[in-house]
VMD Tcl script that builds the backbone (N, CA, C; Angstrom):
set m [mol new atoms 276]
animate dup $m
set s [atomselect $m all]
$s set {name element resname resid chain x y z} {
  {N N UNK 1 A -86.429 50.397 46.891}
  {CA C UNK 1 A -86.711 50.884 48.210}
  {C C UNK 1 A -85.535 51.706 48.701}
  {N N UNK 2 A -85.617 52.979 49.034}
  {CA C UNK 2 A -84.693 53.621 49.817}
  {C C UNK 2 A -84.355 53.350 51.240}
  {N N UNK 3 A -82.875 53.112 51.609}
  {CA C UNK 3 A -82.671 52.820 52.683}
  {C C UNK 3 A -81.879 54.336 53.872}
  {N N UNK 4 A -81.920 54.000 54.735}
  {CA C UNK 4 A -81.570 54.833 55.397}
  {C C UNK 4 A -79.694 55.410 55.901}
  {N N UNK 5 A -79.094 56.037 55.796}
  {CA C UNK 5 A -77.644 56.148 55.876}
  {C C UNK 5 A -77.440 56.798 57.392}
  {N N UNK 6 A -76.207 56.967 57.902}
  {CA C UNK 6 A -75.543 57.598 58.666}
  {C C UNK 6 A -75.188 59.136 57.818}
  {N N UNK 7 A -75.731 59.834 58.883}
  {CA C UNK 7 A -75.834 61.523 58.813}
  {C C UNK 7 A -77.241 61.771 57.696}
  {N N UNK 8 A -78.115 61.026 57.875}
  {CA C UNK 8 A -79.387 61.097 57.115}
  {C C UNK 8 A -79.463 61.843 55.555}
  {N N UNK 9 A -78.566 60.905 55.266}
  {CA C UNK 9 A -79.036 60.231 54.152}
  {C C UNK 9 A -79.240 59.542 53.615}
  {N N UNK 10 A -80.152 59.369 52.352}
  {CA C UNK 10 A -80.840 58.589 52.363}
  {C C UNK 10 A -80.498 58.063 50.532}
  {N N UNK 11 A -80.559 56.793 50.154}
  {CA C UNK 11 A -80.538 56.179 48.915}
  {C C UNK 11 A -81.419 56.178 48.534}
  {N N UNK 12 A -81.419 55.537 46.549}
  {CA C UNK 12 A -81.996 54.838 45.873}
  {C C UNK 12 A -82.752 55.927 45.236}
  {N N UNK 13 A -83.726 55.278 44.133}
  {CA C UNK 13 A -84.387 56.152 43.400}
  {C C UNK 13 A -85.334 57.274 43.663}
  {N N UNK 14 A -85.180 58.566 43.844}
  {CA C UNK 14 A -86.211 58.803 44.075}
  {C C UNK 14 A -86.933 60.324 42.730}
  {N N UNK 15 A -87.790 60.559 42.441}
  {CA C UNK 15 A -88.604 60.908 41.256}
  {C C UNK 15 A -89.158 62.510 42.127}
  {N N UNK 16 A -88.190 63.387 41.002}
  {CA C UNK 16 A -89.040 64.934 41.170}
  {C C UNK 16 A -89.453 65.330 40.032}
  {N N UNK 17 A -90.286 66.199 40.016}
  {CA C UNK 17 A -91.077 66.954 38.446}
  {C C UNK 17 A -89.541 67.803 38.242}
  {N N UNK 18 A -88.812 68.766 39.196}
  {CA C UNK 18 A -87.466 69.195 38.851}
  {C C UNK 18 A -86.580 68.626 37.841}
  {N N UNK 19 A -86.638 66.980 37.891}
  {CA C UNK 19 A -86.096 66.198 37.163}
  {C C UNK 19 A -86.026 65.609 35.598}
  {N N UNK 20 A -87.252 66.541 35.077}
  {CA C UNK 20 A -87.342 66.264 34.041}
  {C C UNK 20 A -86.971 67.880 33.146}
  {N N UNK 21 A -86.553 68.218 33.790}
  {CA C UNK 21 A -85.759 69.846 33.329}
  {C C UNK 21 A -84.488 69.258 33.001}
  {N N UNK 22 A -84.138 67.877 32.986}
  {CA C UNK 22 A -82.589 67.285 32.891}
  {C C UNK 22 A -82.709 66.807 31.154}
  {N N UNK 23 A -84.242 66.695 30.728}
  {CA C UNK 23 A -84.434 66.078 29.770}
  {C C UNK 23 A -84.228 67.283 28.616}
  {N N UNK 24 A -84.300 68.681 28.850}
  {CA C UNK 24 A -84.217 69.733 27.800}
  {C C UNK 24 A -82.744 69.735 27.413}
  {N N UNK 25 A -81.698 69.645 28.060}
  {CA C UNK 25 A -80.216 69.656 26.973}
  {C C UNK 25 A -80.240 67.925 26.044}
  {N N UNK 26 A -80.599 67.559 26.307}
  {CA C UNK 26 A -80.826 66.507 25.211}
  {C C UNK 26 A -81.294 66.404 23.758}
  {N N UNK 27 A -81.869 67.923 23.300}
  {CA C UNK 27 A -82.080 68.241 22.265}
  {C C UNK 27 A -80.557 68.413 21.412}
  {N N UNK 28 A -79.666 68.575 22.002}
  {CA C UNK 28 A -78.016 68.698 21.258}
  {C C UNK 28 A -78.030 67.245 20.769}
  {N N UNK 29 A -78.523 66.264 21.399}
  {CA C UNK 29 A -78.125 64.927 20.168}
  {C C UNK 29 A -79.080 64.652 19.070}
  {N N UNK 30 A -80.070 65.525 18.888}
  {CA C UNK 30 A -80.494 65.519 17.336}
  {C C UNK 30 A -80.012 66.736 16.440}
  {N N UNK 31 A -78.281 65.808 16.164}
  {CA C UNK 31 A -78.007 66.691 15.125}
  {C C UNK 31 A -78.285 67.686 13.620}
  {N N UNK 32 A -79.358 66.612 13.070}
  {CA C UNK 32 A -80.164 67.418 11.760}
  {C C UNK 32 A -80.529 68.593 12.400}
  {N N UNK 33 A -81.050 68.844 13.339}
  {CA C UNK 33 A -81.304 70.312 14.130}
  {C C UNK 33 A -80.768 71.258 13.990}
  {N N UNK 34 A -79.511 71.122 14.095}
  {CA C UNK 34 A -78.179 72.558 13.711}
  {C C UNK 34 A -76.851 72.279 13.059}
  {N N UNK 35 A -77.788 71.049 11.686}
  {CA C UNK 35 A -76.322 70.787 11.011}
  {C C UNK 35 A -76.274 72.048 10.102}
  {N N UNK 36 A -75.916 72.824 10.187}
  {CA C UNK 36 A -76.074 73.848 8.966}
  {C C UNK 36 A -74.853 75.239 9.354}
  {N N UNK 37 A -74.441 75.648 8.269}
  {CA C UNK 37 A -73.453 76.879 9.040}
  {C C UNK 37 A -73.338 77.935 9.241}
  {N N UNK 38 A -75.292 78.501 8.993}
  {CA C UNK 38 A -75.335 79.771 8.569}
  {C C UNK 38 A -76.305 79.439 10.087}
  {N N UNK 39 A -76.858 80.844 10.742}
  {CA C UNK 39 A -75.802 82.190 10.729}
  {C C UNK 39 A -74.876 81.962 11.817}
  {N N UNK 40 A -73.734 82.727 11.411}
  {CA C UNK 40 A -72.165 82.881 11.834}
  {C C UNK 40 A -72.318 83.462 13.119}
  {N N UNK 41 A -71.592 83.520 14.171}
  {CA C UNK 41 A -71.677 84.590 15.540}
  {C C UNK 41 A -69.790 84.447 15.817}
  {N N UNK 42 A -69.458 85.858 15.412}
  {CA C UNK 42 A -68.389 86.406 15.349}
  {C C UNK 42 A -67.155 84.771 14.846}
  {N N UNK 43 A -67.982 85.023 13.638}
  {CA C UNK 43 A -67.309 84.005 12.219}
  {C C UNK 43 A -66.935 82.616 12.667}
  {N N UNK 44 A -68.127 82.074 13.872}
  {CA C UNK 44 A -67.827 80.792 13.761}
  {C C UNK 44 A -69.473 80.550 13.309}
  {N N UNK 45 A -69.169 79.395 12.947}
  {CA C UNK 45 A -70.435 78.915 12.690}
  {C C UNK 45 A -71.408 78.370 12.923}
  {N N UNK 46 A -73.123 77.985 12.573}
  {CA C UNK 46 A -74.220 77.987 13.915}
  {C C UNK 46 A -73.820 76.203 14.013}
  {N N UNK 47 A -73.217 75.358 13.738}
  {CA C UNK 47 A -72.741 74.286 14.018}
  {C C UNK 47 A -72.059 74.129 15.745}
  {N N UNK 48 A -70.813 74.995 15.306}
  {CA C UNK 48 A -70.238 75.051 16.398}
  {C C UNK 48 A -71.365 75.940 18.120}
  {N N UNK 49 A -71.680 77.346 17.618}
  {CA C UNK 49 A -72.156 78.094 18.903}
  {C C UNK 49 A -72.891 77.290 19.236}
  {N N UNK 50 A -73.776 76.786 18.289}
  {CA C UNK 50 A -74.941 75.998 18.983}
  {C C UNK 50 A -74.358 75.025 19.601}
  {N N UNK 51 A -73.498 74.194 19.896}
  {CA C UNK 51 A -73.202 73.131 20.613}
  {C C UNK 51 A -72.779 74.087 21.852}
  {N N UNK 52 A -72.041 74.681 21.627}
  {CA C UNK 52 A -71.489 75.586 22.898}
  {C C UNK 52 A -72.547 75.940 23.861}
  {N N UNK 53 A -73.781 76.519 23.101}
  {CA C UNK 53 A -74.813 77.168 23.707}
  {C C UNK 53 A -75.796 76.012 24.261}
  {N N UNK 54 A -75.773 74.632 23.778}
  {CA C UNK 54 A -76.287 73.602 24.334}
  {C C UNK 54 A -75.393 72.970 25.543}
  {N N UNK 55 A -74.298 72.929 26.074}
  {CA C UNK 55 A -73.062 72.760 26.711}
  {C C UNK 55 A -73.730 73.971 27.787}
  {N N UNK 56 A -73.815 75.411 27.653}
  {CA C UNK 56 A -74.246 75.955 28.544}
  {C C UNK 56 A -75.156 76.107 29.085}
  {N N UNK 57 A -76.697 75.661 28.615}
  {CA C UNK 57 A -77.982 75.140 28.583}
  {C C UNK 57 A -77.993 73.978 29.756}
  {N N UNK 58 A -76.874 73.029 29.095}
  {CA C UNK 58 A -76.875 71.525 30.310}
  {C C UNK 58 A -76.597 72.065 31.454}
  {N N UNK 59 A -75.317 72.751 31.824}
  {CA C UNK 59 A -74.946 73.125 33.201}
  {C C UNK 59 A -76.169 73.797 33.932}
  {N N UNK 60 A -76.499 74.667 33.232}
  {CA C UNK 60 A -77.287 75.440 34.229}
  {C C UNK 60 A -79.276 74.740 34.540}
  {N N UNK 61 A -79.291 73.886 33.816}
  {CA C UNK 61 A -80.197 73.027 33.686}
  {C C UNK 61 A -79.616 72.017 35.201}
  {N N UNK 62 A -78.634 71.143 35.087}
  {CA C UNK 62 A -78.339 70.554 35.841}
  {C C UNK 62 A -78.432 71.377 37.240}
  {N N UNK 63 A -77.317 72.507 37.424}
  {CA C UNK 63 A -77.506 73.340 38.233}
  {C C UNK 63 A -78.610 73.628 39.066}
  {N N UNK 64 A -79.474 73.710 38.187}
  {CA C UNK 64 A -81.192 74.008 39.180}
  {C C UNK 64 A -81.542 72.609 39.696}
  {N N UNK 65 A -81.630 71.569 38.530}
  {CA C UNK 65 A -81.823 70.487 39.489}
  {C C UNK 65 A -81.055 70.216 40.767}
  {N N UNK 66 A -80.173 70.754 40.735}
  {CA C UNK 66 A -79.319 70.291 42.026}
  {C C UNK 66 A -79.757 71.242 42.823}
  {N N UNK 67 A -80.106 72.194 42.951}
  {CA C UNK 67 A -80.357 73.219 44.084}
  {C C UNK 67 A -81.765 72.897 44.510}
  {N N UNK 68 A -82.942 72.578 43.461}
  {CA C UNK 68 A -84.389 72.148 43.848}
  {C C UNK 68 A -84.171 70.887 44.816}
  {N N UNK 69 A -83.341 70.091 44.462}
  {CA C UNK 69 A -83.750 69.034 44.682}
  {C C UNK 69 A -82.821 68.019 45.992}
  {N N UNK 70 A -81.636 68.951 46.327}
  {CA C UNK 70 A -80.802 68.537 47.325}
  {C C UNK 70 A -81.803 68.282 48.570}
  {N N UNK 71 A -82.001 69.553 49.063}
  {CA C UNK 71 A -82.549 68.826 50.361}
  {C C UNK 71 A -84.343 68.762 50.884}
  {N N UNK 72 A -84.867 67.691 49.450}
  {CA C UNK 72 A -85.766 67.217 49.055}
  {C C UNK 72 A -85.807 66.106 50.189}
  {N N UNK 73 A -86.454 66.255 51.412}
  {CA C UNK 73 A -86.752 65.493 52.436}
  {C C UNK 73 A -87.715 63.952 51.892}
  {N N UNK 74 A -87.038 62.841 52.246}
  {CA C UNK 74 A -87.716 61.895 51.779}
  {C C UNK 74 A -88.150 60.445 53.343}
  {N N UNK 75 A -89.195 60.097 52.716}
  {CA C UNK 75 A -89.462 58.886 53.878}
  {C C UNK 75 A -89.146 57.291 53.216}
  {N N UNK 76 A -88.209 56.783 54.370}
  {CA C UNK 76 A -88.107 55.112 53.862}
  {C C UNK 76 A -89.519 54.414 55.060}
  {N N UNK 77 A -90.034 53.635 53.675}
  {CA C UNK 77 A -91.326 52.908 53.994}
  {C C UNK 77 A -90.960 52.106 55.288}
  {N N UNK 78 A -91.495 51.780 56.330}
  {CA C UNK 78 A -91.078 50.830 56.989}
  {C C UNK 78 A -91.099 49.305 56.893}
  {N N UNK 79 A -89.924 48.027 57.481}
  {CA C UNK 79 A -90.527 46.976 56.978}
  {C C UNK 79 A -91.214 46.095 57.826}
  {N N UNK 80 A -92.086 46.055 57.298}
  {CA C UNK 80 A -93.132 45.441 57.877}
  {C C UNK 80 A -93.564 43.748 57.800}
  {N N UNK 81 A -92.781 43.749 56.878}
  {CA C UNK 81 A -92.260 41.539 56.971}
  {C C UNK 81 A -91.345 41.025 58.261}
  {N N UNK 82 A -92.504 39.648 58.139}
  {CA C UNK 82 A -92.220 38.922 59.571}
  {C C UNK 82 A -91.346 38.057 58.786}
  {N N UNK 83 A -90.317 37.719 60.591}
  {CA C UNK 83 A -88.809 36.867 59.859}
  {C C UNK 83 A -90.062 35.465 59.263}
  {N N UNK 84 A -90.487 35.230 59.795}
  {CA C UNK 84 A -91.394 33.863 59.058}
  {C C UNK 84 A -91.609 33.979 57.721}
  {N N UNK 85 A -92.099 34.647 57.559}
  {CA C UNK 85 A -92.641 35.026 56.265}
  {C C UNK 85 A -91.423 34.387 55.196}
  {N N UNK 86 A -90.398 35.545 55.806}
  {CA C UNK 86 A -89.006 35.198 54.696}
  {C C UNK 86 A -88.255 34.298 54.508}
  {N N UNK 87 A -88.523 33.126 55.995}
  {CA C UNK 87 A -88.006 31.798 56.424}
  {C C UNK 87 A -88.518 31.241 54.764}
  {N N UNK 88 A -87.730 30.816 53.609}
  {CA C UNK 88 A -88.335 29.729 52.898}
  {C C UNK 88 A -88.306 28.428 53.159}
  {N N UNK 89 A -87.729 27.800 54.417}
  {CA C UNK 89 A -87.969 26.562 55.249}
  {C C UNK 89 A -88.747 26.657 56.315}
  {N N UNK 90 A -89.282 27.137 56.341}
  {CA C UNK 90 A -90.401 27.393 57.509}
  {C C UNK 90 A -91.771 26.556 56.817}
  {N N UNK 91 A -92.345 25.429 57.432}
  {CA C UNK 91 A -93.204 24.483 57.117}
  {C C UNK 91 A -94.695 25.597 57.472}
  {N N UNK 92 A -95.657 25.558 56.407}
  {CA C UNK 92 A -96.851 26.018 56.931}
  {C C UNK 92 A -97.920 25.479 57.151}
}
mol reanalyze $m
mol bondsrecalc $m
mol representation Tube
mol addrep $m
């Protein structure tokens, strides 16, 4: 449950479709993918760029999520439990 803060904001989990654009640089940890050293880009090898080029992939991946999703207006549910209810000595 998200709770409410001073200067409105707000906690806890909350779920955007933006958020799964976080899941595409994650292809850099299946290494069999670009274990190999051919082809070269100005004589380093596709081992190395490709990590580089996955490294620059994450940022700007992250990047958008952060700009979609900052001031993603959210509602905390109200609570609607009576103190009784939560009393566990309260005889019924």
């Amino acid at each position: 449950m998200s709770t409410g803060k001073a200067g409105g904001k707000v906690s806890g989990l909350q779920f955007s479709p933006w958020n799964l654009l976080l899941l595409l640089p994650l292809w850099i940890l299946i290494t069999p993918l670009y274990n190999r050293t051919g082809p070269a880009l100005f004589g380093m090898p596709f081992f190395y760029w490709c990590q580089f080029l996955g490294i620059a992939l994450g940022v700007v991946c992250t990047s958008i999520v952060y700009v979609k999703t900052k001031s993603k207006p959210t509602v905390a549910k109200p609570d609607t439990t009576d103190v009784d209810e939560l009393d566990e000595g309260s005889a019924r």
